[in-house]
C-alpha positions as CSV (number, residue, x, y, z in Angstrom):
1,X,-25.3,80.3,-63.7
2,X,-24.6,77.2,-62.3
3,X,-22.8,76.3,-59.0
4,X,-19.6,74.1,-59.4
5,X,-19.5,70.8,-57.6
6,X,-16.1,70.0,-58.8
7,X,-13.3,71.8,-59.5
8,X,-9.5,71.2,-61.3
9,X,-6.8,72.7,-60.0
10,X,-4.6,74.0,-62.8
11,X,-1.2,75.7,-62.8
12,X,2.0,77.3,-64.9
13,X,5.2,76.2,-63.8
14,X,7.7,79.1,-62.5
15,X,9.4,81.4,-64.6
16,X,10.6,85.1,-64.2
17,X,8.6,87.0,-66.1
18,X,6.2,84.7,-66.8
19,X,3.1,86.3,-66.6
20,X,2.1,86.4,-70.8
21,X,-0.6,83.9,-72.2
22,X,2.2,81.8,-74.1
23,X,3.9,80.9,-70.3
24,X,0.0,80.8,-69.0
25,X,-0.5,77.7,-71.9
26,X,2.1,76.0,-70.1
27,X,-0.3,75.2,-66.9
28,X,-1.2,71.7,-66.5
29,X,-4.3,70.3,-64.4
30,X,-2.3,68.7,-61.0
31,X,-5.6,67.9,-59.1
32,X,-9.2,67.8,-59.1
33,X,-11.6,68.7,-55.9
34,X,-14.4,66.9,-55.3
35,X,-17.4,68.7,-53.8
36,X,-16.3,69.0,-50.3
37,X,-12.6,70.3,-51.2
38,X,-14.0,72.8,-53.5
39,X,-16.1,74.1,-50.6
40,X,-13.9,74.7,-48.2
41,X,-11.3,76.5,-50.8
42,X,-13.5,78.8,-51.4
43,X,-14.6,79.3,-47.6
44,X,-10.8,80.1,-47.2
45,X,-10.9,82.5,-50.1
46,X,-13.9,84.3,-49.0
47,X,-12.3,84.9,-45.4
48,X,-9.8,86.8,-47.2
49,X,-12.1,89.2,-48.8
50,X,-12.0,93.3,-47.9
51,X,-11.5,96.5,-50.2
52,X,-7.6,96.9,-48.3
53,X,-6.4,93.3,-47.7
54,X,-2.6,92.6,-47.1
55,X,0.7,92.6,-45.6
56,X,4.2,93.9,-45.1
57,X,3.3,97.0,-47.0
58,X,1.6,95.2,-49.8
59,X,-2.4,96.0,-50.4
60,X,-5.2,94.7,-53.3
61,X,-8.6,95.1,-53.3
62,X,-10.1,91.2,-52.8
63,X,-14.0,92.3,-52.1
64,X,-14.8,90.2,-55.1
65,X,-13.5,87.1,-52.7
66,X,-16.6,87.9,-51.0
67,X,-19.0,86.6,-54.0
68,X,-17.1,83.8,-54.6
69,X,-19.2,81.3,-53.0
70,X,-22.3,82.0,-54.8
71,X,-20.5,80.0,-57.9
């Protein structure tokens, strides 16, 4: 595996109910990160990472955030 030094940022407009692969084709690249950007996006991902993370009620598990540097 290699380790990005680039990224694009992609994403599916807004629609209720929209979470089925034909709104998901919808998504359009609006910006790429260069090296540095990329690194600290996934700094600020990682610092989110634990088995119980959340708010207001609302829990996931995000201890794969964790790993997300090594790529």
């Amino acid at each position: 595996m290699t380790t990005a030094t680039a990224g694009n940022v992609v994403m599916s407009p807004a629609q209720a109910g929209s979470a089925y692969g034909i709104h998901l084709r919808l998504a359009k690249l609006v910006a790429t990160l260069d090296a540095q950007q990329l690194a600290q996006l996934k700094a600020a991902v990682a610092k989110t990472a634990g088995a119980n993370v959340g708010s207001q009620g609302v829990t996931t598990d995000n201890a794969g955030a964790a790993a997300l540097t090594a790529i």
